[in-house]
C-alpha positions as CSV (number, residue, x, y, z in Angstrom):
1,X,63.2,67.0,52.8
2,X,66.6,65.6,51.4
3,X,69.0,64.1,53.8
4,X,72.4,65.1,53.6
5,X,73.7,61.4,52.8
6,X,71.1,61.2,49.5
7,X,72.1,63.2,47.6
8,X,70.4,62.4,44.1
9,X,71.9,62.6,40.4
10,X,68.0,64.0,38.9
11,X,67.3,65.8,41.8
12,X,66.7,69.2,39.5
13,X,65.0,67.1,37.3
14,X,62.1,65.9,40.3
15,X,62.1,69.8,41.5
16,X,61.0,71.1,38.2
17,X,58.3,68.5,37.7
18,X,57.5,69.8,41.2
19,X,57.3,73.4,40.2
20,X,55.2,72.8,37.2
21,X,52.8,70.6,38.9
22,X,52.0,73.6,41.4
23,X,51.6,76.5,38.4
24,X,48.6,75.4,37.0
25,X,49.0,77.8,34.2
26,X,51.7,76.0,33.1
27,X,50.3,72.2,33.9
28,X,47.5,73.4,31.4
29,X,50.3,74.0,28.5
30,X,50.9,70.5,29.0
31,X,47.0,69.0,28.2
32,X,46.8,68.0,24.6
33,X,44.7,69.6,22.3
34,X,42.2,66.3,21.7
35,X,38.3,65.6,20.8
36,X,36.0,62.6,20.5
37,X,34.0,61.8,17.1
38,X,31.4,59.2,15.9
39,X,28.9,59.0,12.9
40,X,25.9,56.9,13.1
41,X,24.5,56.5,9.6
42,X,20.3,56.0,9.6
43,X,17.9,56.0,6.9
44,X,14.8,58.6,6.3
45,X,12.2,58.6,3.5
46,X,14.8,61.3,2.2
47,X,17.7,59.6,2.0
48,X,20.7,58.4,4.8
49,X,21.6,60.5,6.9
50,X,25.0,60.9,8.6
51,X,24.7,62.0,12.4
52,X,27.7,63.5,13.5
53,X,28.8,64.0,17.0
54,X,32.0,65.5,18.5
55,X,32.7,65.6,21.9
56,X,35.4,68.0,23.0
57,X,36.6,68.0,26.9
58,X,36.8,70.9,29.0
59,X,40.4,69.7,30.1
60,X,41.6,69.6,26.6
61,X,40.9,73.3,26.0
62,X,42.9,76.3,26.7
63,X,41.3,79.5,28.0
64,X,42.0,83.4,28.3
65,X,41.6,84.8,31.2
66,X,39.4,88.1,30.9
67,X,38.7,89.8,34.6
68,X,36.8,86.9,36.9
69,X,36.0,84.6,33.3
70,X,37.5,82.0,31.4
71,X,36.9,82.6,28.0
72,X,37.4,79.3,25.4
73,X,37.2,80.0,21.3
74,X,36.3,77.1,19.2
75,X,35.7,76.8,15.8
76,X,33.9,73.1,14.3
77,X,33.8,72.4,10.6
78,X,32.7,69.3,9.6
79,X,32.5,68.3,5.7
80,X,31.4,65.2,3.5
81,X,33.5,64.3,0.8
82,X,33.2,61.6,-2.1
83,X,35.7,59.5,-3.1
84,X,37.2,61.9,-5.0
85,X,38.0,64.0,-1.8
86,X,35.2,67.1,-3.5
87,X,33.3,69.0,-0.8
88,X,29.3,67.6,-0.8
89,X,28.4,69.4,2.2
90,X,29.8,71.1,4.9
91,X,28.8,73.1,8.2
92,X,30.5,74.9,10.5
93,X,30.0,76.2,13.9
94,X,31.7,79.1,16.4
95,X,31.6,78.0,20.3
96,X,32.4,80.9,22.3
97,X,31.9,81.0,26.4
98,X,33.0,82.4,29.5
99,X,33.1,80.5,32.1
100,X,33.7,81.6,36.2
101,X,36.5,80.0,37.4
102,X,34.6,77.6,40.2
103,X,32.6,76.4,36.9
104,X,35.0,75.4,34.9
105,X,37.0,73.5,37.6
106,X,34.3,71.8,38.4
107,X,33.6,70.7,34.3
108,X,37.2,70.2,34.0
109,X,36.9,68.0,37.8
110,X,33.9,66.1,36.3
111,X,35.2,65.4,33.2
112,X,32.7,67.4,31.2
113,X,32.5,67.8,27.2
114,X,30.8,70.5,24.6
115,X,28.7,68.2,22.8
116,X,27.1,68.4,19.5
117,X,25.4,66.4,16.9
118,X,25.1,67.5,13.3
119,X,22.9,65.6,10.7
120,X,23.9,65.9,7.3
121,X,22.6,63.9,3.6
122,X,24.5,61.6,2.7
123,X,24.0,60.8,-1.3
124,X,24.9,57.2,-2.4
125,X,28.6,55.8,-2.3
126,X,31.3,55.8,-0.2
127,X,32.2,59.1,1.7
128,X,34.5,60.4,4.2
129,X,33.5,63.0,7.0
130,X,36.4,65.2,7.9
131,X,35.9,66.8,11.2
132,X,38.3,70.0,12.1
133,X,38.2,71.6,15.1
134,X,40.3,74.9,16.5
135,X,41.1,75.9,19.1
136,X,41.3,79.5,18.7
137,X,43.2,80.4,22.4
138,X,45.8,77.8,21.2
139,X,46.0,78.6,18.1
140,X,45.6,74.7,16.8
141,X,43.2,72.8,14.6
142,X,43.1,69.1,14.9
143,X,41.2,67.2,12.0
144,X,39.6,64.2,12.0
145,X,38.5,61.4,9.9
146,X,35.8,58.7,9.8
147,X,35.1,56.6,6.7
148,X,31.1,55.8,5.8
149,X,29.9,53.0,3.1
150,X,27.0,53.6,2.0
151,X,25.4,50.5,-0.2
C-alpha cells in the first residue's frame, strides 16, 4: 500500500514488473532460450573419439499447453567440421515430451536438464563441433561451438 505523501515518479513502472511476475505465462517469455555443451576427446583402438554432451534446462524451454500436458519440441544437430568448415559427420536428434504440469514444476524447481551424450570419430587434425539446438515451441535455434585439436 502507497501512502498518500509518497507518491513515486516509476510507480507504473514497479506495478508492471508486479503484474508480470504474477502471470507466469508471461514470466516464461522472459527465460532465455540457453543450453550447456562439453566434448571430452578419448582414444579407442579405432581412432579418437569426440563425446559430446549437451545439457538443456527445463527452465530454458518453452511449452504448449495441450489439455492437462506440457508439451516441449526440440530438435539437436550436432556436426564435425574440418578446418575447411566441410561436414565430416553429423547426427541429429528430435526430443519430444509431455509433461503434467506438477512434473515439470518440479524439473523446472529442481533445476533439471535433458541430457545427452553423442560419440562421434574424429579423423586426424583440427575440428570444430557445431552444436544447434531448436526450440521448436519458440521457434529459435541457438548454435554452439567448441574447438578440438587433435595431434
Amino acid at each position: 500500500m502507497v501512502s498518500p505523501e509518497w507518491d513515486p515518479p516509476n510507480l507504473a513502472k514497479y506495478q508492471w514488473i508486479g503484474e508480470i511476475a504474477m502471470d507466469e505465462r508471461r514470466a516464461a517469455d522472459l527465460a532465455i532460450f540457453d543450453y550447456n555443451v562439453a566434448a571430452e576427446v578419448t582414444s579407442s583402438p579405432e581412432g579418437p573419439l569426440a563425446q559430446v554432451k549437451v545439457d538443456i534446462p527445463f527452465a530454458r524451454l518453452d511449452y504448449k499447453k495441450e489439455g492437462e500436458k506440457y508439451i516441449y519440441d526440440l530438435s539437436v544437430a550436432v556436426e564435425i567440421r574440418d578446418k575447411e568448415k566441410n561436414i565430416i559427420t553429423r547426427q541429429e536428434e528430435e526430443i519430444r515430451d509431455s509433461l503434467p504440469w506438477e512434473r515439470l514444476k518440479s524439473n523446472i524447481t529442481n533445476q533439471l536438464t535433458i541430457h545427452r551424450t553423442w560419440s562421434l570419430d574424429l579423423p586426424p587434425k583440427s575440428h570444430f563441433i557445431y552444436i544447434s539446438v531448436t526450440d521448436k515451441v519458440r521457434g529459435k535455434r541457438l548454435r554452439k561451438l567448441l574447438t578440438v585439436s587433435l595431434k
